[in-house]
C-alpha positions in Angstrom: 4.2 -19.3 87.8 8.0 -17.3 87.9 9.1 -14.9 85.6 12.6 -14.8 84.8 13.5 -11.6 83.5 17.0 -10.6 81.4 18.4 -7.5 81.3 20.7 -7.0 78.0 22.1 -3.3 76.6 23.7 -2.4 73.4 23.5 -5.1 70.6 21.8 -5.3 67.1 18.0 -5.8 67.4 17.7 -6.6 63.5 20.2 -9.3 64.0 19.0 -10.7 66.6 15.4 -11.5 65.1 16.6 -12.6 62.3 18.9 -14.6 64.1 15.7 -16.3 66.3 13.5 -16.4 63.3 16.3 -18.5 61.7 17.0 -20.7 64.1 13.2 -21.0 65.1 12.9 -21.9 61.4 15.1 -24.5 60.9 14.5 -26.4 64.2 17.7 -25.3 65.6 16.4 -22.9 68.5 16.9 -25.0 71.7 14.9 -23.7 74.7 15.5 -24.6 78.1 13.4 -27.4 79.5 10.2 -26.1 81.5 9.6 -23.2 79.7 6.3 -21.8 79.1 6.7 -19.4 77.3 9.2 -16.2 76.7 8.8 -12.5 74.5 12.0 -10.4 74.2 10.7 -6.5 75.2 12.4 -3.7 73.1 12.9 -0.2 74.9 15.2 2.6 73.8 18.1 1.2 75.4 17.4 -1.9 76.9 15.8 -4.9 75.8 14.2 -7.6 78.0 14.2 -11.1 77.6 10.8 -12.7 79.6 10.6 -16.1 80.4 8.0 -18.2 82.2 8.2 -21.1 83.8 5.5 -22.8 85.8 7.8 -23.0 89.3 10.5 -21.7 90.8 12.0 -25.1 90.3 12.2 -25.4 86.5 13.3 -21.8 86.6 16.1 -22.5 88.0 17.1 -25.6 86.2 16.9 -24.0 83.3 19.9 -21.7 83.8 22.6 -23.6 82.7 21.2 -23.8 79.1 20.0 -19.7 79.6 24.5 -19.8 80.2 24.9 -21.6 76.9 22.8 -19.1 74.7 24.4 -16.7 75.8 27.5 -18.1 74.7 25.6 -19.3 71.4 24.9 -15.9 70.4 27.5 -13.1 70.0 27.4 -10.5 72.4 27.6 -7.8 69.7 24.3 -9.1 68.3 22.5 -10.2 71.7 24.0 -7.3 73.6 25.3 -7.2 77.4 23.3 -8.8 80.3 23.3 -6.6 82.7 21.1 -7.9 85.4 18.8 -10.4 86.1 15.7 -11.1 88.0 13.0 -13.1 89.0 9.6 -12.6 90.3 6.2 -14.6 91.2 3.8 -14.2 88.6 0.6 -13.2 91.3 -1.9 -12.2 88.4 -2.9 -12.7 84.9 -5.0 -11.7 82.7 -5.7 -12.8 78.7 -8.5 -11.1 76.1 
C-alpha cells in the first residue's frame, strides 16, 4: 500500500468541509480511480491531505485528476500546496 501525502497552507477549513460534505452529498465528489481511502489532517498551519492507494501504480495514475481538484477548488478555500510526497505504507494497525 502507498500513501500519497499533500501538503496545503493558508485556506478556509470551514469552507472546505462544507465544500466536501456538499459535493460528497450530492454525488458530485469525483475521486481519483484506485483510491482506498483518503482523511484530510488539520494542524495549526498546515493541513494534510492522505490518500491511499493499494500500489505505487494507481498512485501515480491518479494524479492527473489530484491536478484537476485542485483546479476545481479555489485556492483561497483549499489553500496552497506546498509539497508533496509519497511513502510505502510498511505497517498497519486497526482496533
Amino acid at each position: 500500500m502507498f500513501a500519497r501525502v499533500a501538503t496545503f497552507e493558508g485556506g478556509d477549513v470551514e469552507r472546505l468541509r462544507q465544500a466536501n460534505e456538499e459535493a460528497m452529498a450530492s454525488g458530485e465528489l469525483v475521486l481519483p480511480a484506485g483510491l482506498s481511502r483518503a482523511m484530510v489532517l488539520q494542524g495549526d498551519e498546515r493541513r494534510l491531505f492522505v490518500t491511499f492507494f493499494e500500489s505505487r501504480e494507481a498512485l501515480d495514475a491518479a494524479e492527473e485528476r489530484f491536478e484537476q481538484m485542485g483546479d476545481e477548488i479555489p485556492e483561497e478555500i483549499r489553500g496552497r500546496r506546498v509539497g508533496v510526497d509519497v511513502y510505502e505504507v510498511v505497517f498497519e494497525a486497526t482496533a
